[in-house]
N, C-alpha and C positions, 0 to 999 in steps of 0.2 A: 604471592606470585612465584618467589623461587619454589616453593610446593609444586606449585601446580604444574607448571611451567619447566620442571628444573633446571633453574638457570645458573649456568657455570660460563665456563670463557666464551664456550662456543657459543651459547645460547646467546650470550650478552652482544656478541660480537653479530647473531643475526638478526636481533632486534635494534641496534645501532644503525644497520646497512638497512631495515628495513623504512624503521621510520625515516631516516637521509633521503630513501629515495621516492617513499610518499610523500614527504612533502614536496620535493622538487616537481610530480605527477600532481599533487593536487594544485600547487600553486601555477603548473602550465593552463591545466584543465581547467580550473576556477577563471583565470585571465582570460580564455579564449570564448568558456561561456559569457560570460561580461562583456566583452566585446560584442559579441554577436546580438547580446540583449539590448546592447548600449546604441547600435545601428537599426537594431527594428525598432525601437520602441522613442528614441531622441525625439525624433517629428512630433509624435503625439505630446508628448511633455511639453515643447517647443506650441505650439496651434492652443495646448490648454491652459498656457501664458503662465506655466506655473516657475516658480525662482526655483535659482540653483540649487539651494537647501535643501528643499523636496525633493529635487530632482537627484542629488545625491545620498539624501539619505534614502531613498528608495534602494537602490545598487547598494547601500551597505549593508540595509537588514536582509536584502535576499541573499546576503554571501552565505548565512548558514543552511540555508537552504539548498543552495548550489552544492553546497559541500555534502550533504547529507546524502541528494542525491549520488552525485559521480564517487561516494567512498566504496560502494561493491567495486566499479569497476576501476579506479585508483588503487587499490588493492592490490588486484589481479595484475596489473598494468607492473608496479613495482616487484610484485613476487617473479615475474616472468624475468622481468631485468635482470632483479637478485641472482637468480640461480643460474639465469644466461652466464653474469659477471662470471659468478664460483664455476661454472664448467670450462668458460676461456680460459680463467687464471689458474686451473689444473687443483684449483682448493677443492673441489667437490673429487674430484680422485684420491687425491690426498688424505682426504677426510675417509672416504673409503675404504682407502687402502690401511689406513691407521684404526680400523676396526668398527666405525660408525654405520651402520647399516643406514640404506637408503627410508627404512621402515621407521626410526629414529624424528627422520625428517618429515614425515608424513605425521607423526603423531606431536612433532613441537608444531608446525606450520596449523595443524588443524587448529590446537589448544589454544594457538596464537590467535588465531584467527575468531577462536568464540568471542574470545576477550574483546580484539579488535568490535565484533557486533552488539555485544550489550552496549558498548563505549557510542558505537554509532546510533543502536536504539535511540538510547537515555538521551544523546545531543541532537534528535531530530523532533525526540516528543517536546523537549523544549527549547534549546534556542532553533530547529529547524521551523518546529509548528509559530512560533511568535515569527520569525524574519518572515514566513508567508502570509500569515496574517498580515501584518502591517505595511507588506508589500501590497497583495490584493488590495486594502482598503483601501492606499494611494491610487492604483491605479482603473479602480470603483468608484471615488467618493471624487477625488480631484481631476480624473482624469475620464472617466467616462460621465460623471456626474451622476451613479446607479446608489439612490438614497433607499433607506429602510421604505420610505411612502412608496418607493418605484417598485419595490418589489413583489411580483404577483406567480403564485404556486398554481400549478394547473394542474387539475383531476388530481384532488388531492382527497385521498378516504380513511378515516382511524373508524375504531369502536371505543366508545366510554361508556361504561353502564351498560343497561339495554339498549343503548342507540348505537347504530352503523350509519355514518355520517361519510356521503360525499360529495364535494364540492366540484362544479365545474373550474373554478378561478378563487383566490383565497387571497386575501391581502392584510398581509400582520401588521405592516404598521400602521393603515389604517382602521383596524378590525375589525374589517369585513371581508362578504364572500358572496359568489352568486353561483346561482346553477346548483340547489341546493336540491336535495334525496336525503330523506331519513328514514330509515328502518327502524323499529321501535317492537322488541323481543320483549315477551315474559321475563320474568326471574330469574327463571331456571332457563333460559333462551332455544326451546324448543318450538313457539311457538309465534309466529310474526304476527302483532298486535293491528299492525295498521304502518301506512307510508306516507308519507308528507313529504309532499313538494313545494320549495319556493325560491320565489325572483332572488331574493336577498337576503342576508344576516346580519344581524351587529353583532358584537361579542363583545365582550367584557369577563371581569372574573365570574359573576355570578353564572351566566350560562350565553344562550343563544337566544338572539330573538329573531326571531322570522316574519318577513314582511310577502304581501300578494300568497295566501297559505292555500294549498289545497290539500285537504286530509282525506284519504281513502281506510274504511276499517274494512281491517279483509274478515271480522267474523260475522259483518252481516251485509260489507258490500255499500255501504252509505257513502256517498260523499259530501264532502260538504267544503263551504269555501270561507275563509278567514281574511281579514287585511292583516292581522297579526297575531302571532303566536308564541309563547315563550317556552324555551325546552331549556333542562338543567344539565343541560354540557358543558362539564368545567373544560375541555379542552380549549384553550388560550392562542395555540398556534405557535410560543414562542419558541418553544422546542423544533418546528421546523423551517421558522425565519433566524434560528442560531446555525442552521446547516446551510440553509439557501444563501446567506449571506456571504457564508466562507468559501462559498463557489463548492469545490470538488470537495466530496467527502472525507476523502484522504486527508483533507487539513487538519480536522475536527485530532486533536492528541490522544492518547490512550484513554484514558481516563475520561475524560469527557467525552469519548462517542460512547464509553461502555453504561453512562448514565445516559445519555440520546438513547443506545439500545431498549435498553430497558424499559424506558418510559415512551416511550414507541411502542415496544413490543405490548406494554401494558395496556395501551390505547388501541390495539389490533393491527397495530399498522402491519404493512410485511416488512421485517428487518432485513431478509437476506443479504441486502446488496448491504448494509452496513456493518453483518456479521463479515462478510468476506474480505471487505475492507481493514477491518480489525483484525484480522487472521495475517490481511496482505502485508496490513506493517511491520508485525514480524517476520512472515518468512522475507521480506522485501533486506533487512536488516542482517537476518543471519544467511542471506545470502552469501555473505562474506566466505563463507567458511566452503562454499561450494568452488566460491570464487580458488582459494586457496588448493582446493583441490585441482581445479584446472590450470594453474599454474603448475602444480605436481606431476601432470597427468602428460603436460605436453612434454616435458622434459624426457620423458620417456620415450617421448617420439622421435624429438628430433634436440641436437645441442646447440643449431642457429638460432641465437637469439633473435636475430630481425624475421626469419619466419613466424619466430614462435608469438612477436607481440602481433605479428597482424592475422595471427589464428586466434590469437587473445582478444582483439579486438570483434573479430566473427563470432567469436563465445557471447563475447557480451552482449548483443544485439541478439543472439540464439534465445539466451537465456530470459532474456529482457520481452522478448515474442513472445516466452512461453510463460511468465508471467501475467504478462497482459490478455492470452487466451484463458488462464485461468481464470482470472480474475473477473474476467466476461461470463464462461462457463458458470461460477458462481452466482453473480448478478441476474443471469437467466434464469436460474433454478435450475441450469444440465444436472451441475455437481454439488456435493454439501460446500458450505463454504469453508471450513476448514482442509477439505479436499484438493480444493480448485485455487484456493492461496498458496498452498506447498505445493501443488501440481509442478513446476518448474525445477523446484531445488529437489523436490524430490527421484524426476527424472534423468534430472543431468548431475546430479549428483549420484546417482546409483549407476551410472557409464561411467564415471571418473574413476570413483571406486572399485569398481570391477577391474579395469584396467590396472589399478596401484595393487591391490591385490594379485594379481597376476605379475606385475614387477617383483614384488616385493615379500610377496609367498608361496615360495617353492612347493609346499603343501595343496595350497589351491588350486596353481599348475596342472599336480598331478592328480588331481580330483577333479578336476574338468577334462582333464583328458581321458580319464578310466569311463566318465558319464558318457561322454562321446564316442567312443570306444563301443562300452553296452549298448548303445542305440544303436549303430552301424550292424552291430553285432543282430541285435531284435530285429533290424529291418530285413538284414541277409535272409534271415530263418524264416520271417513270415513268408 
């Protein structure tokens, strides 16, 4: 860390004041979300007659959660503070005037700031992903009473093999499905064999069995009708009563949606919306570091701290939009998904940047001035 970081007095002395004052921001933020959790959701816990146990250990696994969430903007919250303090108390002049370039601080705050995001990664893939889990389950299993048997996937389609298999309604804990379409391709899958329609399936590991069967062959047009029929579809459905169950995709931890990806993808399913997800939890993490920048950035504007947190506080909701339009954008198919995940950090990250560079390099200054200049110049002439 001293490598990287070069940590000497001053450094030590700004990661001291930093952590002091994320904790005192997470541990408000943390209370207030809990609170708020603790007023919407009492009654329900209360009506589904469940003990105080449950009901508290509910509120303590979602605290890593809670924390995972509000660390971008806890960050930013504390970095705004920091540098508020250091410009009232004349240390950030001081520091200046003692030969410290403002550029100095752009480049520890960033490096600080990767650090801070791998840190928030690594503790959202696991103690964040387990406190959501075990929170959802309580408030699934004991409180809404939503069991694996209740569970039903609708217009659900993969590919295994030659089969293109889609279900109107799908139920993995009982392993069955109805509203059954199968398309059934050559080897070489140029060529559609015949289609089969039926009421119902059972599944099991060996395959699919199909009940009320109507088979169409499209190379000479026959139909013909079956009470039952068996097709060799290993697909099992567990793979998407492991995602159904965890509610929102975003639970699913690294590693484990990158095997869901996979064996999805392998099955035909569409990944996209799972690709972007995986994409969102990193940029969502190294947000930080954008966060960081925005703290940098406003300092430049102005030295009141209390404007500056509630322009901080505008950021984050900005950023947080622009996030979630990515991440939509992805899911639709507008953008690739590693596109539409960084869409956010990448845009308000490259304003912030511009801006610090423009503080902080007198060089860029005048290279945007000469650019602006030449255009004025081209436009006069045409």
């Amino acid at each position: 860390m001293r490598n990287i970081l070069g940590v000497g007095v001053l450094s030590r002395y700004l990661i001291r004041q930093n952590v002091y004052l994320m904790a005192i921001c997470l541990a408000v933020g943390t209370g207030i979300y809990l609170l708020s959790d603790i007023f919407d959701r009492l009654d329900d816990f209360i009506a589904a007659g469940l003990g105080a146990e449950t009901i508290l250990f509910y509120f303590v696994v979602k605290i890593p959660l809670i924390v995972s969430q509000l660390m971008p903007a806890i960050f930013l919250l504390a970095m705004v503070i920091q540098l508020g303090v250091l410009t009232r108390s004349r240390e950030m002049l001081a520091l200046r005037a003692g030969g410290v370039a403002f550029s100095w601080f752009i480049r520890f705050f960033v490096m600080y700031a990767i650090i801070w995001s791998v840190g928030q990664l690594v503790f959202s893939q696991f103690l964040g992903v387990f406190g959501e889990y075990e929170a959802n389950r309580i408030w699934k299993e004991d409180v809404r009473k939503k069991q694996l048997d209740e569970l039903t996937i609708k217009n659900l389609w993969f590919r295994d093999g030659p089969f293109i298999v889609l279900a109107d309604k799908a139920h993995p804990g009982k392993s069955r499905a109805s509203g059954i379409t199968v398309y059934e391709f050559t080897s070489d899958s140029q060529d559609l064999i015949r289609i089969l329609t039926a009421k119902k399936a059972l599944i099991d590991d060996n395959g699919w069995g199909l009940l009320d069967v109507q088979e169409l062959d499209t190379r000479t047009f026959v139909q013909v009708k079956r009470l039952s029929q068996f097709l060799s579809v290993r697909q099992n459905l567990k793979a998407y009563a492991a995602v159904e169950l965890k509610g929102d995709k975003a639970q699913l931890p690294l590693l484990e949606l990158s095997k869901a990806i996979k064996k999805l993808q392998e099955s035909g399913s569409n990944v996209e919306i799972l690709r972007t997800v995986w994409h969102g939890k990193l940029s969502y993490a190294f947000s930080m570091v954008v966060m960081a920048l925005f703290a940098l950035t406003l300092i430049t504007f102005s030295e009141n701290m209390y404007a500056n947190i509630g322009l901080a506080l505008i950021l984050i909701f900005v950023q947080y939009g622009m996030h979630v339009v990515g991440a939509t954008a992805g899911e639709k198919g507008v953008l690739p998904p590693i596109m539409a995940a960084w869409l956010g950090n990448a845009i308000m990250g490259a304003l912030a940047s511009l801006r610090l560079a423009w503080v902080a390099l007198p060089g860029f200054q005048h290279f945007v001035r000469d650019l602006v200049s030449g255009v004025r110049l081209n436009v006069r002439q045409s």
